[in-house]
N, C-alpha and C positions, 0 to 999 in steps of 0.2 A: 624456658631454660632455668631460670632463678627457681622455679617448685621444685623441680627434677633433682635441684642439687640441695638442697632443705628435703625431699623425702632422701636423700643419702644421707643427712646428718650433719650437711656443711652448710650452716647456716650463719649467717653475720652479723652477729650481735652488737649491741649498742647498750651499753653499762648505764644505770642511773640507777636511782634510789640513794639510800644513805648510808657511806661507808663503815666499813666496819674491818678490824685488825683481826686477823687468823692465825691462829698459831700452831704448830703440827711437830711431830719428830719424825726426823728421818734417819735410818741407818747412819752410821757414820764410816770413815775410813777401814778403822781398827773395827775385828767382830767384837761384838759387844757392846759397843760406845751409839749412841743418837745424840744428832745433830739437831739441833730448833731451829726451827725455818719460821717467819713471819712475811704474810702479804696484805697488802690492804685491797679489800674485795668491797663489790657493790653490793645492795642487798636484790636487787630486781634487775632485770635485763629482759631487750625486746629484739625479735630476728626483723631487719630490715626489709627484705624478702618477702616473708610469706606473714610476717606479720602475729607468731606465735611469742606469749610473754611468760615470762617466769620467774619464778621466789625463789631465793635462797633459802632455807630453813638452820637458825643458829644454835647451840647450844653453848651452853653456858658450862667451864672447864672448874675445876675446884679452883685455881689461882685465880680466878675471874677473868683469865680471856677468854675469848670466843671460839670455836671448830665448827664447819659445816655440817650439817647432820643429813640435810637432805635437796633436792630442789623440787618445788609444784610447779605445775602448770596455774599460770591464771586465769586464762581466758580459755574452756573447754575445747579443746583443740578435739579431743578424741571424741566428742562430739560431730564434729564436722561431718561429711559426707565427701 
């Protein structure tokens, strides 16, 4: 049962690695206006389950905080069989 539900995409992650501050805009109330949102995010996380791990990938913002850019696989997953 635990595979069935990780090949649907609900998988149960488990955060580690070393945090890091995100910073983003969001629409705000009024058209026209963006809101700044901050969260502190892990850089690596592992699903519980089926045992797939993966990177955060960061980018560095002109004011020097941090945005997500992307996330890898670390352990070839799409390798598997």
């Amino acid at each position: 049962m635990p595979k069935f539900l990780c090949s649907l995409g609900l998988h149960k992650w488990r955060n580690y690695g070393e945090r890091v501050l995100v910073v983003w805009k969001e629409p705000g109330l009024l058209p026209g206006t963006k809101v700044n949102k901050r969260k502190h995010v892990f850089s690596e996380r592992e699903c519980l389950r089926c045992g797939r791990k993966e990177r955060r990938q960061f980018s560095e913002n002109i004011d020097g905080s941090y945005a997500i850019s992307g996330i890898e696989t670390v352990n070839g997953e799409e390798d598997k069989d």
